[in-house]
C-alpha positions in Angstrom: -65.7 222.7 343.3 -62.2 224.1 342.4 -61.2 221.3 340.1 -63.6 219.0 339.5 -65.9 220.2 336.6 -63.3 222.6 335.3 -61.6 222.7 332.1 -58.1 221.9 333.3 -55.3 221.6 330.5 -53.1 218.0 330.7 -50.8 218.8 332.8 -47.7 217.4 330.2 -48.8 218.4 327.4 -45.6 221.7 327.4 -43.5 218.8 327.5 -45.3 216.4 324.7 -45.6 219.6 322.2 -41.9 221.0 322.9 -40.6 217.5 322.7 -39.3 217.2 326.2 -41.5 214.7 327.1 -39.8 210.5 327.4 -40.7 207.9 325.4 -39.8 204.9 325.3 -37.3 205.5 321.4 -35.8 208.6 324.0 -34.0 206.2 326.4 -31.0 205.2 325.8 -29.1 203.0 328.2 -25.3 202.0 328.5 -23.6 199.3 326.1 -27.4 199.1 324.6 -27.7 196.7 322.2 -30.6 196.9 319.2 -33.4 193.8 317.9 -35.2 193.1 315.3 -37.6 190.6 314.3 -37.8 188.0 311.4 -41.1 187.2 310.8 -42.6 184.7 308.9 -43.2 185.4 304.8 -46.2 183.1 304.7 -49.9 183.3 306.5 -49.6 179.6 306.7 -46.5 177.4 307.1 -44.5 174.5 308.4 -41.1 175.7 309.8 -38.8 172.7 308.4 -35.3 173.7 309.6 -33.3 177.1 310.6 -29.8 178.0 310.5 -28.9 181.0 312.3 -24.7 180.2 312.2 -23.7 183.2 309.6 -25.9 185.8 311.6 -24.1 184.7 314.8 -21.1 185.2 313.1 -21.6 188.4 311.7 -19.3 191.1 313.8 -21.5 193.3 316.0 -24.3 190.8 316.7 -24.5 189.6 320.0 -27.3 187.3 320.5 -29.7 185.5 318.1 -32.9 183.4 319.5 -35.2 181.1 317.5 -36.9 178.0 318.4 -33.8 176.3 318.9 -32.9 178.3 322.2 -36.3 179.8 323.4 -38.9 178.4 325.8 -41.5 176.8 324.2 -43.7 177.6 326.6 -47.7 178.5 325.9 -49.6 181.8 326.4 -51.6 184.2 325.9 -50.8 187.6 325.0 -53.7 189.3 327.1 -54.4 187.4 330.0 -55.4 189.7 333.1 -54.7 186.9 335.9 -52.6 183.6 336.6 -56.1 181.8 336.4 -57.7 183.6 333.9 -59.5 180.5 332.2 -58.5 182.1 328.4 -56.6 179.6 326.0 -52.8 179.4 325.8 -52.6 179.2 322.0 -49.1 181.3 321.3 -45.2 180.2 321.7 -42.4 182.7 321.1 -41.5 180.3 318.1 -43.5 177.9 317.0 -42.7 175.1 314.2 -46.5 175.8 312.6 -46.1 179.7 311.4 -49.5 180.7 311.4 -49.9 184.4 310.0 -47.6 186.8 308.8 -47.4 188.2 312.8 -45.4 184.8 313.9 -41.6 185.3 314.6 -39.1 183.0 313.6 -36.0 184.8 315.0 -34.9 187.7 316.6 -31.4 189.3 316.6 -29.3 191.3 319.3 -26.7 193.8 317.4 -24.9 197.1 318.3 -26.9 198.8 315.5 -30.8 198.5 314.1 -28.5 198.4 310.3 -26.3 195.6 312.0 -29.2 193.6 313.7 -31.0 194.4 309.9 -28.2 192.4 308.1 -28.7 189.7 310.1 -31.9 188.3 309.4 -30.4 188.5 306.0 -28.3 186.0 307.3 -30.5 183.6 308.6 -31.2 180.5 306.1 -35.0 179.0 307.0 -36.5 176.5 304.9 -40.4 176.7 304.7 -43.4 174.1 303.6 -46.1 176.4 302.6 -49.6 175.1 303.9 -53.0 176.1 303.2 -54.6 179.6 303.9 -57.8 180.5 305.0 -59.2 184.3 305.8 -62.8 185.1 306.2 -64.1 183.0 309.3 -67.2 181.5 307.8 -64.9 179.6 305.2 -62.8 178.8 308.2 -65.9 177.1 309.3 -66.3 174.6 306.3 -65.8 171.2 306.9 -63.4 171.3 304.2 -61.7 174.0 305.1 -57.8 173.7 306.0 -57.7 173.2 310.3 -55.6 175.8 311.5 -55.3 173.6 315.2 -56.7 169.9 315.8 -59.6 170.8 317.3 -60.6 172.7 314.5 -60.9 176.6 313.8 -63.5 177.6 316.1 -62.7 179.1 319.2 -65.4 180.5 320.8 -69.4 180.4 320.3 -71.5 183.0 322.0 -74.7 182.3 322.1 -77.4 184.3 324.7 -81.3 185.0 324.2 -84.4 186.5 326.0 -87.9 185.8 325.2 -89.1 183.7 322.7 -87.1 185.2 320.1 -88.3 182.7 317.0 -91.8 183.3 317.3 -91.7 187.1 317.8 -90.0 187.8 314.7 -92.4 185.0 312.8 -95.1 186.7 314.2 -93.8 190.5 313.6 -95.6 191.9 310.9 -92.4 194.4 309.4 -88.9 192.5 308.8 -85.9 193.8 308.1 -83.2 191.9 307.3 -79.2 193.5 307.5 -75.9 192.0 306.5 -72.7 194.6 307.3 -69.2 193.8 306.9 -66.2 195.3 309.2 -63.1 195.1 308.2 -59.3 194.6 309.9 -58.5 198.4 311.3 -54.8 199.8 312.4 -54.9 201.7 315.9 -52.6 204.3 314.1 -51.1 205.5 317.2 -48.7 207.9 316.6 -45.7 206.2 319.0 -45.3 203.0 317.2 -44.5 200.2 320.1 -41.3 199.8 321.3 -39.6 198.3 324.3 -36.2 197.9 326.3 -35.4 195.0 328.4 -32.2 194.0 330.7 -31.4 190.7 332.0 -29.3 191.3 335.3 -27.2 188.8 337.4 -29.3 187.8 339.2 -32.2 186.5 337.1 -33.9 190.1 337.3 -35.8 191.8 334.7 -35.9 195.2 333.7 -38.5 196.0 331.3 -39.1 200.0 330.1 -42.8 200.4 327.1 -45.6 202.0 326.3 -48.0 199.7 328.5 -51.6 200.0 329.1 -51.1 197.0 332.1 -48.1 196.7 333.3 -49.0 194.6 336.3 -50.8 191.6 334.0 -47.6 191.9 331.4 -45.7 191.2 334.0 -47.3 188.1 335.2 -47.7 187.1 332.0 -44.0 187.8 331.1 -43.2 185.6 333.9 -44.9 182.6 333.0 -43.0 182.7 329.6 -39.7 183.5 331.1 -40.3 180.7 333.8 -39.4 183.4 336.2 -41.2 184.4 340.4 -43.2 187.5 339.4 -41.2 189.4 341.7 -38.4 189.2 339.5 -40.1 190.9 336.5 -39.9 195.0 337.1 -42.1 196.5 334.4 -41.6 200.4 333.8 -44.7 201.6 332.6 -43.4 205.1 330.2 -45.5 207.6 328.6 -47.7 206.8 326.0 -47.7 207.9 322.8 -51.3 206.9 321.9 -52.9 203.0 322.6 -56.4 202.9 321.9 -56.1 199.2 323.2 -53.1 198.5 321.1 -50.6 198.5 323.6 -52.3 196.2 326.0 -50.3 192.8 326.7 -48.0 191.5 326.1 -46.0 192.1 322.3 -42.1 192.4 322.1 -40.7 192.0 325.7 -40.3 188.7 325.8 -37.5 188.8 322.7 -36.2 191.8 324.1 -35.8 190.3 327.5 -34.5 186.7 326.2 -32.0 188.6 324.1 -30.6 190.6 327.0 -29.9 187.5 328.6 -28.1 186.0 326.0 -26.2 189.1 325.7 -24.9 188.9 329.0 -27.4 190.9 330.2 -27.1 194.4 328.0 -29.8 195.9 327.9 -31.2 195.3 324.7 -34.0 197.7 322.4 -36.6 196.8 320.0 -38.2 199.1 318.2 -41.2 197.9 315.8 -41.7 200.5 312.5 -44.9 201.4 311.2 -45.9 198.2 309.5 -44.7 196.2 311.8 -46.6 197.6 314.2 -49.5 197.3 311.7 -49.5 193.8 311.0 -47.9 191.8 314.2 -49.3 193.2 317.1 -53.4 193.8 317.0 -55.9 194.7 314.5 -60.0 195.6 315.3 -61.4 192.3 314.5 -62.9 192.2 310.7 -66.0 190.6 311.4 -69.4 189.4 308.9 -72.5 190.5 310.9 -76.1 189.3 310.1 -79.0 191.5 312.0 -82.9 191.1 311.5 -85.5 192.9 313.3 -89.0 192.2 313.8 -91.6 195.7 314.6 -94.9 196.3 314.2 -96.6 198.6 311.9 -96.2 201.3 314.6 -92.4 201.0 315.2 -91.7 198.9 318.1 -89.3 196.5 317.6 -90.2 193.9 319.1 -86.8 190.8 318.0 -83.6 191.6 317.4 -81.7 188.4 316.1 -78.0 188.9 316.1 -75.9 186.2 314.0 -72.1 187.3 313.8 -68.9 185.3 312.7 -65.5 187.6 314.5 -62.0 187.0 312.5 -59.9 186.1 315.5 -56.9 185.6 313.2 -54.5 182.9 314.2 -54.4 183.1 317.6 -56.9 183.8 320.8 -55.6 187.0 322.6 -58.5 188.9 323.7 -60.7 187.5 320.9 -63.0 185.7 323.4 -63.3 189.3 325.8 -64.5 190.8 323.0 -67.0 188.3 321.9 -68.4 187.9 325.4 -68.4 192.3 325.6 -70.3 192.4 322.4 -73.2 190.4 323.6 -73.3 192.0 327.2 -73.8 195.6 325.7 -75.9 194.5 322.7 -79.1 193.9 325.3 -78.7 197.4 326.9 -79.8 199.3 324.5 -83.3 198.7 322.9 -86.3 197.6 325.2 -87.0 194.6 323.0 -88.4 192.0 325.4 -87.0 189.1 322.7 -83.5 189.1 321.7 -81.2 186.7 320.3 -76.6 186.9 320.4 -75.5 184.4 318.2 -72.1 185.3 317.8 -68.6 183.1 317.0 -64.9 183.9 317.1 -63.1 181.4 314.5 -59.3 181.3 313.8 -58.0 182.2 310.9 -54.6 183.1 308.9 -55.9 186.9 308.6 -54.0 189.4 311.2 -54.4 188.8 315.3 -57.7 190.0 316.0 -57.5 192.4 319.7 -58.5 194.9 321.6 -59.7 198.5 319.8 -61.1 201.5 321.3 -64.7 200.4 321.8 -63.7 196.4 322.3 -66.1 195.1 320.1 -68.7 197.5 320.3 -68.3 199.7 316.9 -69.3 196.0 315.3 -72.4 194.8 316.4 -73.6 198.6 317.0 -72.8 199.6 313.7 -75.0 196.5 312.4 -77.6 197.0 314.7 -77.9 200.7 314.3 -77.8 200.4 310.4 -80.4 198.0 310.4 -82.6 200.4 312.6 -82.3 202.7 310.2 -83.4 200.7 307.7 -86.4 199.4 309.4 -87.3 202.9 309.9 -87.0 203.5 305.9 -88.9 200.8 305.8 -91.5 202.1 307.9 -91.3 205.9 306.5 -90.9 206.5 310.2 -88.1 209.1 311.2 -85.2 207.2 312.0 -85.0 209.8 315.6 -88.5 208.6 316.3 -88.2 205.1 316.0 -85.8 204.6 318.8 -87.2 207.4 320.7 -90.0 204.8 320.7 -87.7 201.7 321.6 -84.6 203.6 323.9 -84.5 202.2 327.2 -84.8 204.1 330.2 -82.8 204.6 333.3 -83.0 202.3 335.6 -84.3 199.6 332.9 -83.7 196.0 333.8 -81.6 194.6 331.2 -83.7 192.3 329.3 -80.8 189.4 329.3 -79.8 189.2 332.8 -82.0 192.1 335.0 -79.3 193.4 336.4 -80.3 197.5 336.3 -79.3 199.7 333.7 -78.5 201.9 336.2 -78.5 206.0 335.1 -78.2 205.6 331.8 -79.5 208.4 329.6 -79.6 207.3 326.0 -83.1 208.8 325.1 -81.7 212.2 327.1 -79.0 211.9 324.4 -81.3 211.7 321.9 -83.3 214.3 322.8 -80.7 216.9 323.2 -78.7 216.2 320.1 -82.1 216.6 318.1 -82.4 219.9 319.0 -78.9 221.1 319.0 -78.2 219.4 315.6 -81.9 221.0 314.5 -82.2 217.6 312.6 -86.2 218.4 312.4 -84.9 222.0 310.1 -82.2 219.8 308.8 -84.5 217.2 307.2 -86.7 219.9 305.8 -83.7 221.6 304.1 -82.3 218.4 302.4 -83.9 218.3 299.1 -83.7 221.3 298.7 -80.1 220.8 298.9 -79.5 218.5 296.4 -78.1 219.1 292.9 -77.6 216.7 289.9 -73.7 216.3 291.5 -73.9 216.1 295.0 -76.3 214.2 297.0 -76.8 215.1 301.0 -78.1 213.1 303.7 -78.6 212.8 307.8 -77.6 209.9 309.7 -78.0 209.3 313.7 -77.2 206.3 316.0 -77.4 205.3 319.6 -74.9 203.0 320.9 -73.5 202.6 324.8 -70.2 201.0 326.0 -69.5 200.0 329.9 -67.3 200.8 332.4 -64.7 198.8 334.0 -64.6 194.6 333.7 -66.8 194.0 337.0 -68.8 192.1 338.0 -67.2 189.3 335.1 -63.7 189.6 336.5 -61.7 191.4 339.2 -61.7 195.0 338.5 -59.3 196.3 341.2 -57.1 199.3 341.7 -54.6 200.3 345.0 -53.7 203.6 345.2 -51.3 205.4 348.5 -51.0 208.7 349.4 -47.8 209.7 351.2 -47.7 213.2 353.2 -44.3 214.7 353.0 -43.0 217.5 355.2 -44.1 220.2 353.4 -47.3 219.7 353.2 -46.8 217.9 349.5 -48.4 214.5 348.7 -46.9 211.5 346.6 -49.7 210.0 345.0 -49.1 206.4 343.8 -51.7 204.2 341.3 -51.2 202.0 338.8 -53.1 203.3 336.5 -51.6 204.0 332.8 -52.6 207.1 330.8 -53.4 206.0 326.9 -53.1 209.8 326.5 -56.3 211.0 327.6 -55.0 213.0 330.3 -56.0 210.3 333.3 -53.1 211.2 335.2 -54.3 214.7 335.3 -58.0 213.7 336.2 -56.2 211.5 338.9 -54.7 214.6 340.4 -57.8 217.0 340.1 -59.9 213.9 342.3 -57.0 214.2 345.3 -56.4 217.8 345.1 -60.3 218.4 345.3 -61.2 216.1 348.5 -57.5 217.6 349.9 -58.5 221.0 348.7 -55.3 221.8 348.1 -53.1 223.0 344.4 -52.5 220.4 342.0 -48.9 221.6 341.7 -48.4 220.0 345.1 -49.5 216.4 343.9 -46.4 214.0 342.7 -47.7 211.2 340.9 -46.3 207.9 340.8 -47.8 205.3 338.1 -48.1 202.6 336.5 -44.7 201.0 337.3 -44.5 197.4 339.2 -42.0 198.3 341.8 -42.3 201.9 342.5 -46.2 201.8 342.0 -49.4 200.4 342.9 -51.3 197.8 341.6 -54.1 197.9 338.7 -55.9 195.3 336.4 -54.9 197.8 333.6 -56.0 200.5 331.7 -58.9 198.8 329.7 -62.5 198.7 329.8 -63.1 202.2 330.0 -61.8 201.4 334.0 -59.7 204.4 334.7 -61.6 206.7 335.7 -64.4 204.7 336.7 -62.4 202.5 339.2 -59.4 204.1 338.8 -60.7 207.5 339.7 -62.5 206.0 342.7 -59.4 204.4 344.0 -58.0 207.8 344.2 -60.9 209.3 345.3 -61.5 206.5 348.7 -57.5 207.0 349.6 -57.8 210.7 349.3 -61.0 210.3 351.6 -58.8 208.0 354.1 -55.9 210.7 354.1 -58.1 213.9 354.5 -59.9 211.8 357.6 -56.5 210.6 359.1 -55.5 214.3 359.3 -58.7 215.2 360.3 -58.0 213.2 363.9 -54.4 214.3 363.9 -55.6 218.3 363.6 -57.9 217.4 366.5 -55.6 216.3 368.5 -52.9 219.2 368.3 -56.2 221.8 368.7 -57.6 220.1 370.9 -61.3 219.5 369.8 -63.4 216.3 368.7 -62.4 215.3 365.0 -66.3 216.1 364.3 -65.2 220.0 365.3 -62.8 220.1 362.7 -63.4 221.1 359.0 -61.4 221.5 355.7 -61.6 225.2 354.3 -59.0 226.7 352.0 -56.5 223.9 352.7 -56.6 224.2 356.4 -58.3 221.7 359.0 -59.8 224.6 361.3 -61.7 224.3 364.4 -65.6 225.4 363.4 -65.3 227.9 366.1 -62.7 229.6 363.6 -60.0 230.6 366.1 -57.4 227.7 365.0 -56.2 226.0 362.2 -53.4 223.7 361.2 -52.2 223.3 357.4 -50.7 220.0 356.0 -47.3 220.9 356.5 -48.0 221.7 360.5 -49.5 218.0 360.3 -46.5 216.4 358.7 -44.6 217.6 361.2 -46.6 216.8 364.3 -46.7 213.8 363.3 -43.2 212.7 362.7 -42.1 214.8 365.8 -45.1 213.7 368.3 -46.3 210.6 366.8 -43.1 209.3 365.1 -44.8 208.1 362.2 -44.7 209.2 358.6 -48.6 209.6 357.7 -49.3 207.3 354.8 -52.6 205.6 353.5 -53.4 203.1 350.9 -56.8 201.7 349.9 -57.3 198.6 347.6 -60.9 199.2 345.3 -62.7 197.0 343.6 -65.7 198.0 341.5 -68.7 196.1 342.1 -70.5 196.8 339.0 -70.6 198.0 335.6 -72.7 201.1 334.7 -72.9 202.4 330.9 -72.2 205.4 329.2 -74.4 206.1 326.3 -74.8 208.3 323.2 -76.2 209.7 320.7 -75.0 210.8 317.2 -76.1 212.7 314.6 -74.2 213.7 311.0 -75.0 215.6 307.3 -72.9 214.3 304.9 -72.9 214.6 301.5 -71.8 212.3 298.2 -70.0 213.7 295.3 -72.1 211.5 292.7 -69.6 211.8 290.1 -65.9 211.0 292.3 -67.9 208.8 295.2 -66.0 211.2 297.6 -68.2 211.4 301.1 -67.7 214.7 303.3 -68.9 214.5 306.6 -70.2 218.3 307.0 -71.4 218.3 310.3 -71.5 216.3 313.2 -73.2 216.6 317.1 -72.4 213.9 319.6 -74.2 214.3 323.2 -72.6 211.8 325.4 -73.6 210.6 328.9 -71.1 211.3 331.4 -72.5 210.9 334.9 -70.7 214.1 336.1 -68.4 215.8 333.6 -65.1 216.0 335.7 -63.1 217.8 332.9 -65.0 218.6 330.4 -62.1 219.9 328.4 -60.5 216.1 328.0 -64.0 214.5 327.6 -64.8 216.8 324.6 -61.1 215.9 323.5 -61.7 212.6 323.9 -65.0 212.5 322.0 -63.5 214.7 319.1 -60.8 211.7 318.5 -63.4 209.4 318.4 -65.5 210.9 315.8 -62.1 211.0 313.5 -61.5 207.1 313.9 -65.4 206.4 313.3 -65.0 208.1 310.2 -62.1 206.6 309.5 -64.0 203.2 309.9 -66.8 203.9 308.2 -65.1 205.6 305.0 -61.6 205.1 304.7 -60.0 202.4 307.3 -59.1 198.9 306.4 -56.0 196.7 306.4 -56.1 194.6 303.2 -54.6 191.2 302.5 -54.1 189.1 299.6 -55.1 186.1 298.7 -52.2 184.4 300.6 -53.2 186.5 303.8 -49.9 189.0 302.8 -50.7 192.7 304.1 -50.9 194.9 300.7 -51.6 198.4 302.2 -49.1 198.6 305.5 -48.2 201.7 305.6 -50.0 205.5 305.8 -49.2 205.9 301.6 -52.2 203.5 301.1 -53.9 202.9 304.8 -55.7 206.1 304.8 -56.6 207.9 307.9 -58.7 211.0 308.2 -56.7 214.0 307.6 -57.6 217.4 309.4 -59.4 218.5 306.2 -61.5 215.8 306.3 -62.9 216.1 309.8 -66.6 218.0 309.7 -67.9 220.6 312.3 -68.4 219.2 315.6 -70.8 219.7 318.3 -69.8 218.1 321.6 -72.2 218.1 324.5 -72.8 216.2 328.0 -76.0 215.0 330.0 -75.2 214.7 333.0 -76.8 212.8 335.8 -74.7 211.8 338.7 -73.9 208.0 338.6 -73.4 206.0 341.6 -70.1 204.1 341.8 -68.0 206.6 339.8 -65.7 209.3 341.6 -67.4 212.7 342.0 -70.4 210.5 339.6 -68.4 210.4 336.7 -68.0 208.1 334.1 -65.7 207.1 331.1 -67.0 208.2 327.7 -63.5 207.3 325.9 -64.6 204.0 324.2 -68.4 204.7 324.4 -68.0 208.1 322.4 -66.8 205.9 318.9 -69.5 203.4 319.1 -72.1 205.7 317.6 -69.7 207.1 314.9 -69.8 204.8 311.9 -73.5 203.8 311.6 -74.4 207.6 312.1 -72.1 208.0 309.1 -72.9 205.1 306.7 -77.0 206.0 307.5 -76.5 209.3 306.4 -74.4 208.6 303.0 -77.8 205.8 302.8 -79.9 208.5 303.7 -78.6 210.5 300.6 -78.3 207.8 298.0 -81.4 206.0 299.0 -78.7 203.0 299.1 -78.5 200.3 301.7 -74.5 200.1 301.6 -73.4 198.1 304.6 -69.7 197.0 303.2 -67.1 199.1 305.5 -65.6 201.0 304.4 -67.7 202.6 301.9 -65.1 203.7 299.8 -65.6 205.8 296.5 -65.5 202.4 294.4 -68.4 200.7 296.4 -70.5 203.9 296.0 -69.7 204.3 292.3 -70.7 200.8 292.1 -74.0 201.5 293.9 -74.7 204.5 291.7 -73.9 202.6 288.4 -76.5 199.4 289.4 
């Protein structure tokens, strides 16, 4: 193939590393006005009155909203349908301030130092109320009710087997209790978002959007407006990881426009606004046991976890429900147990993160493997050698097939290529009275797409222009992983002709096509495949047309160095020579649109395998090496797969060692900012190994799949084993900072 399985650069990267490329902080519009936000000073309040007159007054500001003058109407930030059954649990302004993330008014000035002043301005009287932030004390019966129904909002609960009496009967138990914490997406384009309100009851909306077409809708309902009338730009992304899916700010921005008179209006969130009121990973408490016998096979795996959904239910429920779907599709245990709750709480808004939900039961279930194979004094490679499942499994749950999922394959290669066999030999050998080494390894998977549990769709058109050009239009949003590029490579191969000659139009609501949104690890899985069936339609539709001007069957034609050519090899028309035909002859314009929907939901598995060692006397853990082998179907580019997978090993460690948004004892953030959150820096990052099995899996363009989610669900059990590998320690708190280590070392 010329593109397909090639290493091909993004193709805007010149413009994102010369600073060329737009965001969303680069657009600036005419008589632009500026927001910002007042949010509420307590986790847990009563709003008693508001007085917004000396802000309105204040030269410069030209709008101010609060409950007073904003629709009171009830959503949800992440819904991906009109009749998506998720509960409506938010308001713009509410008179019950929930957490810290609730707004209380917004402002319209001609400056962000204006607009600033202004909240200043505004006199608000609070009743403080009670607080509650781990979700099994939100469970208490005496705990304070953060709605009237109570503080539970979801209970997941799904077995196989006779899950009881195999673990009763199991003679090795292990019992595993790990902790997650609140984590900050820590993309580097904080969120940000322009609105205008035109004349006639338009709206003009420009962000960083990972689904514009389900914003919109949702936008909408809020606004009380027809969908038609909301026109959602979708710009380049500076980095989402899930963070910038649904809907955040556009609603203020948007209502303030239209206050203004309809000037287009900019809100811009800074760093720890963006770290505490939009989404957080869910901080979650996670109970595993596991039954085996004396020979290693597990045989129960009970599940019992409580999910911090913070004060409202975004995607809370999504997550919960994609937990327990992936947690079966791993280990061959015929008796399994998902016992799982999502509670409110005045902790941070619990949403979508890289991995939606995976990272947290994986990283208790792989830990606890790990353990049982201490336990055991089995290697921890062989024991789920000895439990993997194998492609073409039935899940155990449901049995629905596994389809070609290669987890053992994985596990196989990254033993050899990390020489973890040598490896463990060397280790005590290694060890000095300071500094203390150890392996870790962990298996994990992650799906691809949202089907068959909800519509998974994506339209994509092609459009022929005269010279032989193509406009390609999806809906499809690039986080940054370089989709639009991969979306390219897929038409350009099946056209066979130069990238260069591919325009692509995305992710905008007028201009572009439709998609559920970038989510699920969909984009290249359906996304891809939408491009890949309309490319198919296009290449056939000029197929017939080059017939007809050479005058042989369609089945006499073929596609050879970007020409359709007659088999016999004395004719040949190009793209351009069609164009023309068929405006001149045929007086149409040749277009073709397909709309796909994925039918089902194959996984891409991993496995992962790290040294690390402890500095006994600081607690400091370096990750000195590091091999991930992922399963990729086909590998369409590998050079943004093993990008892709490189990120994810840096925001595993970064969970596992340094990562977590702390709040006080009133549920007020502490750490907010990148002075005290700590991400990995370049000089922590170890050696990495990146390599692919690759099997060709049905339903994915060209038999590829996505590996951007799946690739960090391995990551911080394969790191916490090995710091318990070299300590002998069973730490299961993330992070496992240098005080919980010290404190392990001292007792």
């Amino acid at each position: 193939m010329k593109y397909i399985h090639h290493p091909v650069p993004m193709d805007d990267v010149i413009g994102k590393v010369t600073g060329q490329a737009v965001y969303v902080d680069d657009i600036h519009l005419q008589n632009m006005l500026h927001a910002k936000i007042l949010y509420s000073p307590y986790a847990h309040a009563k709003l008693l009155s508001i007085d917004t007159k000396e802000a309105e007054a204040l030269p410069g500001v030209h709008a101010v909203i609060s409950i007073h003058n904003a629709p009171d109407t009830l959503f949800n930030r992440i819904l991906r349908n009109l009749n998506d059954p998720l509960p409506r649990t938010e308001r713009m302004f509410d008179s019950i301030l929930r957490g810290v993330s609730d707004a209380v008014a917004a402002v319209a000035a001609d400056t962000e130092e204006i607009a600033q002043k202004a909240l200043k301005l505004i006199k608000v009287e609070y009743e403080p109320l009670p607080v509650v932030l781990d979700p099994e004390d939100a469970l208490k019966e005496d705990s304070v009710k953060l709605y009237p129904d109570g503080n539970l909002l979801k209970h997941q609960f799904r077995e196989c087997g006779d899950v009881d009496l195999a673990f009763e009967e199991a003679p090795v138990k292990v019992h595993s209790e790990t902790r997650t914490k609140a984590l900050h997406h820590a993309a580097l384009e904080p969120h940000g978002y322009i609105a205008r309100w035109t004349m006639d009851n338009n709206v003009e909306i420009w962000g960083p959007e990972q689904g514009v077409h389900r914003t919109q809708i949702m936008l909408a309902g809020i606004l009380g407006l027809p969908i038609s009338k909301v026109q959602y730009h979708g710009l380049l992304i500076g980095g989402a990881f899930g963070g910038k899916d649904g809907i955040i700010g556009e609603a203020y921005a948007a209502l303030l426009s239209k206050y203004s008179g309809g000037r287009p209006v900019k809100l811009l969130y800074t760093r720890k606004e963006a770290m505490t009121c939009v989404y957080t990973r869910h901080a979650m408490n996670m109970y595993t046991d596991l039954g085996l016998t004396e020979d290693g096979e597990i045989t129960s795996i009970l599940f019992r976890g409580f999910m911090n959904a913070g004060p409202y239910c975004g995607g809370s429920i999504n997550v919960l429900d994609a937990m327990c779907g992936k947690m079966f599709k791993v280990y061959r245990a015929p008796n399994q147990r998902f016992d799982g709750r999502a509670v409110y709480t005045n902790a941070l808004v619990g949403g979508a993160m890289r991995g939606f939900g995976s990272p947290k039961v994986f990283t208790s279930l792989e830990i606890a493997v790990s353990q049982a194979a201490r336990k055991l004094n089995m290697d921890p490679v062989e024991l789920r050698l000895k439990n993997l499942a194998l492609p073409y499994d039935k899940d155990p749950l449901t049995g629905d097939s596994l389809y070609n999922g290669h987890a053992r394959d994985c596990l196989i290669n990254g033993r050899g290529l990390f020489r973890w066999d040598e490896r463990k030999r060397d280790i005590p050998s290694k060890n000095t009275e300071r500094y203390a080494y150890g392996l870790g390894v962990a298996t994990a998977m992650h799906g691809n797409g949202v089907a068959p549990f909800a519509p998974d769709i994506t339209v994509a058109s092609i459009q022929l222009n005269e010279d032989g050009s193509i406009l390609l239009r999806t809906g499809v949003a690039d986080h940054g992983a370089g989709t639009y590029t991969l979306m390219k490579m897929i038409a350009a191969e099946i056209l066979d002709m130069p990238l260069e000659q591919i325009c692509l139009v995305h992710s905008d609501t007028y201009a572009g096509e439709y998609d559920t949104g970038a989510g699920a690890s969909r984009n290249t899985w359906t996304g891809g495949s939408a491009v890949a069936e309309v490319a198919k339609k296009t290449r056939e539709k000029l197929r017939k047309i080059a017939s007809e001007m050479l005058e042989v069957p369609a089945d006499r034609i073929e596609l050879k160095d970007g020409e359709f050519r007659r088999v016999d090899g004395l004719a040949g028309v190009n793209r351009k020579d069609i164009a023309w035909y068929a405006m001149d002859k045929k007086r149409m314009k040749l277009t073709e649109a397909v709309s796909y929907a994925s039918r089902h939901n194959a996984g891409s598995y991993g496995a992962h395998f790290c040294e690390a060692r402890v500095d006994k006397e600081t607690g400091h853990v370096k990750v000195m090496d590091y091999t991930a082998v992922c399963d990729v179907g086909t590998a369409l580019n590998p050079l943004l797969l093993s990008g892709q997978i490189e990120g994810a090993i840096a925001m595993g460690i970064g969970m596992a060692l340094y990562e977590e948004l702390k709040l006080n004892e009133n549920g007020i953030p502490i750490n907010a900012n990148f002075h005290k959150y700590h991400v990995p820096r370049a000089s922590e990052m170890p050696r990495m190994t990146i390599d692919f099995v690759e099997d060709y899996e049905e339903g994915g363009p060209f038999g590829g799949k996505s590996i951007g989610e799946a690739s960090i669900v391995p990551v911080a059990p394969c790191v916490i084993n090995a710091v318990n590998d070299a300590l002998g320690a069973n730490l299961t708190d993330l992070p496992i900072t240098p005080e919980k280590i010290l404190a392990e070392l001292r007792a």
